[in-house]
C-alpha positions in Angstrom: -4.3 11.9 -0.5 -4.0 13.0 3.1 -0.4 14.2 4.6 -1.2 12.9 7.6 1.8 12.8 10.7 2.8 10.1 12.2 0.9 8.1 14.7 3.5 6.4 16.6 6.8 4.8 16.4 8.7 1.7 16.6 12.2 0.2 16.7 13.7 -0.8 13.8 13.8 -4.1 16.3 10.4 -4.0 16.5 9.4 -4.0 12.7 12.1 -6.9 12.1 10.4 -9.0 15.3 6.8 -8.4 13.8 7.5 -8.6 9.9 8.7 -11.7 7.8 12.0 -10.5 6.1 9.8 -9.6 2.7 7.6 -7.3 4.7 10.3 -5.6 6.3 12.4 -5.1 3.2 9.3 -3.7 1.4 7.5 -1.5 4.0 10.6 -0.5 6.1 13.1 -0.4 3.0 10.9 0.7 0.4 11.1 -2.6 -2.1 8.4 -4.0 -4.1 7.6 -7.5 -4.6 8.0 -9.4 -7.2 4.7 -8.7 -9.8 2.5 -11.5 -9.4 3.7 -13.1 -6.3 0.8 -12.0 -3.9 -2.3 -13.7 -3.4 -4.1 -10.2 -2.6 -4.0 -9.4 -6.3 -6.5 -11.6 -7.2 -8.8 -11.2 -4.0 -12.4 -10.4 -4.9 -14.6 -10.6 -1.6 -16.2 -8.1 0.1 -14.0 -6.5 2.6 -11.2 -4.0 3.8 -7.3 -4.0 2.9 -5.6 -3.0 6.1 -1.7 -1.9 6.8 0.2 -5.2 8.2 2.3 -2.7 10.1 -0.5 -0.4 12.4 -4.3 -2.2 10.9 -5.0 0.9 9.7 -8.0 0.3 7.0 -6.0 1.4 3.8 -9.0 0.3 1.2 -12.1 -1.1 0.2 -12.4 -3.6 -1.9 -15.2 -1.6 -3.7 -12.2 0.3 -5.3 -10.2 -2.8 -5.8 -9.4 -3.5 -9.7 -7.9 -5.4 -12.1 -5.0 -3.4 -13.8 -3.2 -6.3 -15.0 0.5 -5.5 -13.6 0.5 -8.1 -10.9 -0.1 -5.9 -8.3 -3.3 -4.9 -6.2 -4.8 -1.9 -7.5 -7.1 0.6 -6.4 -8.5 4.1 -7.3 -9.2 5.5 -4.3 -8.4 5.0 -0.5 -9.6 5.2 2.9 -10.3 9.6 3.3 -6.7 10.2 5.5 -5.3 6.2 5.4 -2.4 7.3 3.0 0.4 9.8 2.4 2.5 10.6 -0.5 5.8 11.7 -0.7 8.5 12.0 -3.8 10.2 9.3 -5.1 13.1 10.1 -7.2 14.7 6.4 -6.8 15.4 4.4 -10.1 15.6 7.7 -12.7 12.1 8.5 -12.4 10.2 10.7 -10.5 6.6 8.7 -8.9 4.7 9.4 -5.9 5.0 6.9 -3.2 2.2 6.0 -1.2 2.9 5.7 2.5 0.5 4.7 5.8 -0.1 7.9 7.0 -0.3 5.9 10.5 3.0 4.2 10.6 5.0 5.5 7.7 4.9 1.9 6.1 5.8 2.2 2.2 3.1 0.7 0.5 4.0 0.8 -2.9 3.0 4.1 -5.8 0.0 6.0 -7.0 0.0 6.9 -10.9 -2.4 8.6 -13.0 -3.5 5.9 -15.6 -6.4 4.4 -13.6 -10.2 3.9 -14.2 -12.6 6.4 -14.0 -14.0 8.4 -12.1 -10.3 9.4 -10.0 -8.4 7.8 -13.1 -6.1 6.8 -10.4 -3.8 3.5 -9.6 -2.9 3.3 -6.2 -0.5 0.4 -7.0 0.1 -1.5 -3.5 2.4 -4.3 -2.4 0.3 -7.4 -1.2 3.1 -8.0 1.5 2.1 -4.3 3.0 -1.9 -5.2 3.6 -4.1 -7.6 5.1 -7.5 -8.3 4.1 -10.4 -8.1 6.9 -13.4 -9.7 4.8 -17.1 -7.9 5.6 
């Protein structure tokens, strides 16, 4: 994971104007959607998951897989398209996964994924668009 600074900024008027009320409450306000409620978790072409907020490429879909908790997951990013901070919200302790562009939450990385990385960058549909090849 890169630690990346921030590219640029925007107003917290700007994020409302340009995300739906979902977007903004999960990449601005660090929610998660509900499991299962984006169609991005069962995508299977070709292509690149990209941050709704900047269009930074975030993933391949090459790393894309199916982890069964309703959410896209992948094992490794784009080398330097994420950050990772601390989260010590809801009694636990995770790292959070961030746009290392925009500073858009994008949902949690744990350590129960697939080989080779046997990592599961767990990422909110609602935080990505997908660019097919």
């Amino acid at each position: 994971m890169s630690t990346t600074t921030q590219a640029f900024t925007r107003t917290d008027a700007e994020w409302r104007k340009m995300l739906t009320p979902e977007q903004y409450r999960v990449m601005r306000g660090h929610g998660t959607e509900a499991p299962g409620s984006c169609a991005l978790d069962h995508e299977k072409r070709a292509g690149t998951f990209v941050c709704v907020g900047c269009d930074q490429p975030l993933f391949r879909s090459g790393f894309k897989f199916n982890s069964g908790t309703g959410w896209p997951s992948f094992n490794d990013p784009i080398e330097g398209s994420v950050a990772s901070t601390v989260d010590r919200s809801h009694g636990m302790i995770r790292t959070e996964v961030h746009c290392s562009r925009c500073e858009s939450h994008l949902g949690h990385v744990f350590e129960d994924g697939p080989p080779p990385t046997h990592l599961r960058y767990c990422i909110n549909g609602v935080a990505m668009s997908f660019m097919p090849d």
